[in-house]
TORPA-4810 file (N, C-alpha, C, O; in nm, 3 decimals):
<nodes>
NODE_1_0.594_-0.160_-0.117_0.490_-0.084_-0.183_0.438_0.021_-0.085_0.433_-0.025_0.029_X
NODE_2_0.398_0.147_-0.094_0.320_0.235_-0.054_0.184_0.258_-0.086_0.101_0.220_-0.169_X
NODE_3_0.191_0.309_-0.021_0.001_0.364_-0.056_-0.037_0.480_0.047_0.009_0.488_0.161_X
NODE_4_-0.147_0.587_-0.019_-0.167_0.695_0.077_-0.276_0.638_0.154_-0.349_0.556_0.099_X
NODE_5_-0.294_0.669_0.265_-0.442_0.663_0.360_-0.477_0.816_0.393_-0.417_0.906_0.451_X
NODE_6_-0.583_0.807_0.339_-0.680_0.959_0.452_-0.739_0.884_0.593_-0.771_0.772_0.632_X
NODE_7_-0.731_1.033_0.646_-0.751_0.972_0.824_-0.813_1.058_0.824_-0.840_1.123_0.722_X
NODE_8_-0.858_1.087_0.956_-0.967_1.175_0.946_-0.896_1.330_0.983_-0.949_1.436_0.952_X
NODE_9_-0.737_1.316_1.070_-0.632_1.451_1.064_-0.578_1.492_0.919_-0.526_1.602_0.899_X
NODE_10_-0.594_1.394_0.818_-0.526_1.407_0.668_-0.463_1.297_0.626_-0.469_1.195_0.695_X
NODE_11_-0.388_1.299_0.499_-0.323_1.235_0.474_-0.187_1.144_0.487_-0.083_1.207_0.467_X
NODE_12_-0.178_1.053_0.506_-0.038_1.016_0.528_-0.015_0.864_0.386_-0.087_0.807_0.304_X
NODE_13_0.122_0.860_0.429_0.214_0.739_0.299_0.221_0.651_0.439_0.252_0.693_0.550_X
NODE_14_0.176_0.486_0.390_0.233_0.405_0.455_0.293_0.307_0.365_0.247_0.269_0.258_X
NODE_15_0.438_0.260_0.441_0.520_0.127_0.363_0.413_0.007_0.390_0.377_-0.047_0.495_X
NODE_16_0.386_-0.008_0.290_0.289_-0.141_0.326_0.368_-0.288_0.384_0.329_-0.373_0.464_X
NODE_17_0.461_-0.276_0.326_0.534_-0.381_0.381_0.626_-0.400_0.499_0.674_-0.507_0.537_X
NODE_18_0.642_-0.296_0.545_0.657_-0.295_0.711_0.523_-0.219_0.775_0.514_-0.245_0.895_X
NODE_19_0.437_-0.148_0.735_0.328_-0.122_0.821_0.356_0.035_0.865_0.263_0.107_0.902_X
NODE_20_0.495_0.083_0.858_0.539_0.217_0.923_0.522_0.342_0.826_0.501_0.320_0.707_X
NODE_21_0.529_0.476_0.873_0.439_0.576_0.799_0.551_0.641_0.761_0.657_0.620_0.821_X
NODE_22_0.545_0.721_0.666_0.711_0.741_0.611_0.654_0.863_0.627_0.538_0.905_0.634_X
NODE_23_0.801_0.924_0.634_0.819_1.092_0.664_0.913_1.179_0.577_1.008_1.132_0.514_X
NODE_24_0.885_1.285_0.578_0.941_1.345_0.486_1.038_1.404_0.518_1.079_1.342_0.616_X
NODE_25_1.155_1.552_0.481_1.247_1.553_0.470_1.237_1.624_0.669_1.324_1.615_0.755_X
NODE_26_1.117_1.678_0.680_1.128_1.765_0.763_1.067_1.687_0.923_1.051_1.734_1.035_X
NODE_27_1.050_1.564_0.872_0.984_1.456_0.987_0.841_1.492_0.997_0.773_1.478_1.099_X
NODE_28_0.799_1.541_0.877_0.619_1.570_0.885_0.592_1.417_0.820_0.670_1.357_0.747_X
NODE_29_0.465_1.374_0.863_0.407_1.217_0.760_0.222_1.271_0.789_0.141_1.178_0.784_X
NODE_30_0.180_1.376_0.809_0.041_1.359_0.804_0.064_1.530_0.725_0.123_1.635_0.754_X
NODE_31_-0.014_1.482_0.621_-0.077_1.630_0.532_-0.191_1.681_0.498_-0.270_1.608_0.439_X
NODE_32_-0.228_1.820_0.530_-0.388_1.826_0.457_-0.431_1.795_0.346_-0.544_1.753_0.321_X
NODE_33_-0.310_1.822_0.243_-0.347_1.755_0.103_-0.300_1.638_0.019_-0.185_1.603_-0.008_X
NODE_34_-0.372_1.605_-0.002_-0.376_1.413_-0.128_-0.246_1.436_-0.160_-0.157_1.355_-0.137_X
NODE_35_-0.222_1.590_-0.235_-0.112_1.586_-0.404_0.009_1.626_-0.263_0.124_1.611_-0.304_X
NODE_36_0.004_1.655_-0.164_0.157_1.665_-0.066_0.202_1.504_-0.055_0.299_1.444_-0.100_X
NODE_37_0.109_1.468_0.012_0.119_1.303_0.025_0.185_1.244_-0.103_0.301_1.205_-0.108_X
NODE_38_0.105_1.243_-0.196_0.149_1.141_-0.311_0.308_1.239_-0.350_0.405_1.174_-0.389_X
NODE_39_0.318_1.371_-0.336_0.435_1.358_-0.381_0.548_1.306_-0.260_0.665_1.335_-0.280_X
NODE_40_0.528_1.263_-0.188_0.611_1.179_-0.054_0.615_1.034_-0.125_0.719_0.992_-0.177_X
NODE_41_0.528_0.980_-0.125_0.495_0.848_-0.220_0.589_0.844_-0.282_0.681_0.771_-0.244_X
NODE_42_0.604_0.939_-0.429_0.675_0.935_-0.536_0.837_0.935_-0.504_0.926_0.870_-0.558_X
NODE_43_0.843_1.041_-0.387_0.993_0.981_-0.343_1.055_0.915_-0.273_1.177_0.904_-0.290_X
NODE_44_0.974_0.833_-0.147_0.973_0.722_-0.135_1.026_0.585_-0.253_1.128_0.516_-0.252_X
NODE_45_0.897_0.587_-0.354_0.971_0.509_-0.409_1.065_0.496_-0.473_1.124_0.390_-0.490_X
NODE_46_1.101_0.631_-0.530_1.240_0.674_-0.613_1.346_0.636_-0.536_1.447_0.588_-0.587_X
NODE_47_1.331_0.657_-0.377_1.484_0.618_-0.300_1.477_0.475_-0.297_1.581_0.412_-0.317_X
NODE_48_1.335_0.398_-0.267_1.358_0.275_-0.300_1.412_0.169_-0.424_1.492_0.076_-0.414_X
NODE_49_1.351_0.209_-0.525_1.412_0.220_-0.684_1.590_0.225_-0.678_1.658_0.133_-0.724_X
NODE_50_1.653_0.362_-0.608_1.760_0.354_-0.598_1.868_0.287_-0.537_1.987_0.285_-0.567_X
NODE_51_1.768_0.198_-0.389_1.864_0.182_-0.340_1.877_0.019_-0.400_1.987_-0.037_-0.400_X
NODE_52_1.773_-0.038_-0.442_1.772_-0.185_-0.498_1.830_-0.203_-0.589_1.869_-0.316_-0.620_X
NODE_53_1.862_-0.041_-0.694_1.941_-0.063_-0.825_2.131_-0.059_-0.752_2.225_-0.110_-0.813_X
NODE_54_2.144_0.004_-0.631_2.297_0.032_-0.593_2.332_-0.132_-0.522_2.443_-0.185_-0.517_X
NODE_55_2.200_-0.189_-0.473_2.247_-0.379_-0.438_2.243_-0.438_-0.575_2.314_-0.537_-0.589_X
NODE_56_2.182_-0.401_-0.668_2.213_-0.507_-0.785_2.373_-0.434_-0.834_2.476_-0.496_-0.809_X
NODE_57_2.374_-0.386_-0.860_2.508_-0.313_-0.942_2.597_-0.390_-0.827_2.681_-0.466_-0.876_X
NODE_58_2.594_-0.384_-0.690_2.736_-0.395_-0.592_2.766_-0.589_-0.617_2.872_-0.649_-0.602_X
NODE_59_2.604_-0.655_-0.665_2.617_-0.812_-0.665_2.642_-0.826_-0.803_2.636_-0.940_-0.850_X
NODE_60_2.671_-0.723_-0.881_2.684_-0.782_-1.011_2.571_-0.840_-1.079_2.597_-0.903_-1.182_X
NODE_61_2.441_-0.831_-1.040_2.354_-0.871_-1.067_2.307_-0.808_-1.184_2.266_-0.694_-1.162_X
NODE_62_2.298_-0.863_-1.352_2.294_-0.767_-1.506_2.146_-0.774_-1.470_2.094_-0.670_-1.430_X
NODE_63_2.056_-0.912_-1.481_1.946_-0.916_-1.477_1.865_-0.867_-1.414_1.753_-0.859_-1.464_X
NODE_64_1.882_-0.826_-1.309_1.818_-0.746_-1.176_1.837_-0.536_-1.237_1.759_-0.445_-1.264_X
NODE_65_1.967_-0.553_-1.232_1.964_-0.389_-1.306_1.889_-0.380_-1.429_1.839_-0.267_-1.438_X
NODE_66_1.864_-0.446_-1.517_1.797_-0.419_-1.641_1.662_-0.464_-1.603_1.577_-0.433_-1.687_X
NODE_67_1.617_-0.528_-1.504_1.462_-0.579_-1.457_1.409_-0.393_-1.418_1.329_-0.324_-1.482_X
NODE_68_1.507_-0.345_-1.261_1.469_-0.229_-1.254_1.509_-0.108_-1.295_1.477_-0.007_-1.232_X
NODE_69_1.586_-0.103_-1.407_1.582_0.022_-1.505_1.454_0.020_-1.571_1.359_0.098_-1.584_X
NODE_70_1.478_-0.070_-1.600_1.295_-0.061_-1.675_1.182_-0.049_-1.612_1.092_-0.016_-1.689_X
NODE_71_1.137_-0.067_-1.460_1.086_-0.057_-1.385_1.096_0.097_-1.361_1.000_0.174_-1.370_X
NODE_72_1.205_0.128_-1.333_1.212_0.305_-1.286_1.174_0.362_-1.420_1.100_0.461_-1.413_X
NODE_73_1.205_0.324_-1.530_1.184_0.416_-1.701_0.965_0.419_-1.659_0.894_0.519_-1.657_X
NODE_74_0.933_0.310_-1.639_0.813_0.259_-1.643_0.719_0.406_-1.571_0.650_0.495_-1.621_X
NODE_75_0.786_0.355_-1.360_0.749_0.446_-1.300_0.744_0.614_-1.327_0.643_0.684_-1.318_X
NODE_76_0.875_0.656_-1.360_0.968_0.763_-1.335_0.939_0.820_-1.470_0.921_0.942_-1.475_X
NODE_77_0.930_0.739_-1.596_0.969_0.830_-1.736_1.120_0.875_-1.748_1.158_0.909_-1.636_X
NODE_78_1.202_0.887_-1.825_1.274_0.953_-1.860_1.258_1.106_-1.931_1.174_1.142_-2.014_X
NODE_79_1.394_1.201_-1.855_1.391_1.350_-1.915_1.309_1.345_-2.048_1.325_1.250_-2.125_X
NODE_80_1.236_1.429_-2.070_1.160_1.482_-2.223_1.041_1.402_-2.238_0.969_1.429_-2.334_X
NODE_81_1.008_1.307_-2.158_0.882_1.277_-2.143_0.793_1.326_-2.063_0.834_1.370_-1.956_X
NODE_82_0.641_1.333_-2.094_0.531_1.364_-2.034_0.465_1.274_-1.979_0.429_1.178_-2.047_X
NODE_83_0.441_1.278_-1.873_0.313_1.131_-1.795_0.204_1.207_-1.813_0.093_1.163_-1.780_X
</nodes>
């Protein structure tokens, strides 16, 4: 899971579950603004999303891929939808 923290330099994404501050494409992880941050968040979890759906597919796992397709439809929306 992620979550943003404000600091008092700005914003940053931390993996809550290892404790470490995730970075973006360019090795920046502290931003002046909320909506830079959260969109780091959002792809954060999208690569995470992806990479748990490429271990279920490689274990054959049906139940696990259809747990997080629906999970990513949930998060993510599908094309032609509005959040």
């Amino acid at each position: 899971m992620y979550q943003v923290n404000k600091t008092n330099d700005g914003f940053m994404v931390v993996d809550q579950s290892t404790g470490d501050f995730v970075y973006d494409e360019d090795g920046n992880n502290l931003f002046d603004l909320e909506s830079e941050a959260i969109k780091l968040l959002v792809i954060a979890r999208m690569r995470e999303a992806i990479d748990n759906m490429f271990e279920a597919v490689e274990e054959g796992d049906a139940e696990s891929i259809v747990h997080l397709a629906l999970q990513y439809k949930r998060r993510f929306g599908t094309k032609g939808e509005s959040k």
